[in-house]
N, C-alpha and C positions, 0 to 999 in steps of 0.2 A: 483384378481391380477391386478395390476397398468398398465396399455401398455403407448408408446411413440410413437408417432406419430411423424413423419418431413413431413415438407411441405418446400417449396423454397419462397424466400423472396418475389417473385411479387403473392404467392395466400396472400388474404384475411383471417386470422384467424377465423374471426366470420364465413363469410361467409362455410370453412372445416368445421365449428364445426354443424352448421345446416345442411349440405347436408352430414354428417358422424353423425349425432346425436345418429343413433340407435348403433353404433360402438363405440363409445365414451364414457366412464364412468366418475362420477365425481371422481376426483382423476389422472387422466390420464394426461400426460404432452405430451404439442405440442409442438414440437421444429421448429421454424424458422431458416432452416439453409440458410446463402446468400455466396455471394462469396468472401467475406472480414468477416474476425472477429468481427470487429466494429459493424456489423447488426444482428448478431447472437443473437434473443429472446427466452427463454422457460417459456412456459405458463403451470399452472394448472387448468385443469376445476373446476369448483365449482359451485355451485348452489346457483342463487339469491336468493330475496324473493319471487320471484314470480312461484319459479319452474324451469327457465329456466336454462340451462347448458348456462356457461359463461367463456370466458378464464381470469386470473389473472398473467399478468407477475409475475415471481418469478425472473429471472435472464436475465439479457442484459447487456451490455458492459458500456453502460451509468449507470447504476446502481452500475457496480463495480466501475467504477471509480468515480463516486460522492462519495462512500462511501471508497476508500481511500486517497479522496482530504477532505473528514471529517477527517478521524486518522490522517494527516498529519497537519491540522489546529489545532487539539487539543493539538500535540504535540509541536506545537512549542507555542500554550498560554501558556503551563505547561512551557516551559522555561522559558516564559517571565515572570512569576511569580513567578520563580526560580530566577529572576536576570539576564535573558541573556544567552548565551551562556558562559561557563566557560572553564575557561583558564589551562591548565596542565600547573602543576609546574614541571619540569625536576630539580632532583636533581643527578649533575656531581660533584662525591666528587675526582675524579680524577682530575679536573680542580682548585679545593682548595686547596690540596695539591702541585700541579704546583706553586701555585700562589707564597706557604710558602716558596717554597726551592727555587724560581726564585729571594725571595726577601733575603733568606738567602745568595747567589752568592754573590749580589749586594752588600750586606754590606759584608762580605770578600773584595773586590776585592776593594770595598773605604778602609779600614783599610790598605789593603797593599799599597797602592798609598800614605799615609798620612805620612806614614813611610819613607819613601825615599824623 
């Protein structure tokens, strides 16, 4: 079974994982908890070539956000390859109508003037 280990941001990760080695299984995850978000790492142990147990960042703050400042760069080449940003067409059939019977008035109201 898997365990999770926290440690606080000023220990040494390598340093826990050798003075905890016999506690420590490959697969286990060490979490660096600090006092801000931003420095928060979790690592999983794994095993070099050479035998030793090693930690592998898996997840930190910097990770996520490199890796939503990629989807957000990909997204905007796809526009650009799209043409740009596209433009909504608003279609106000209310306002065409207006337009018909503003200009129907108009010509009534010439015919009665031309008359007199």
């Amino acid at each position: 079974m898997q365990q999770r280990f926290r440690i606080d941001e000023s220990t040494d990760v390598n340093r826990y994982l050798e003075n905890n080695a016999d506690k420590i299984n490959v697969g286990d995850t060490i979490e660096m908890v600090s006092n801000n978000q931003m420095a928060n790492v979790v690592y999983r142990v794994i095993m070099d070539d050479s035998g030793k147990k090693i930690p592998n960042e898996i997840s930190s703050y910097e990770k996520t956000l490199a890796t939503a400042e990629a989807a957000l760069k990909a997204e905007e080449e796809k526009k650009q390859e799209k043409g740009g940003k596209k433009r909504k067409t608003r279609n106000n059939k209310k306002s065409k109508k207006s337009k018909k019977s503003k200009k129907s008035k108009k010509s009534k109201k010439s015919k009665k003037t031309r008359k007199h």
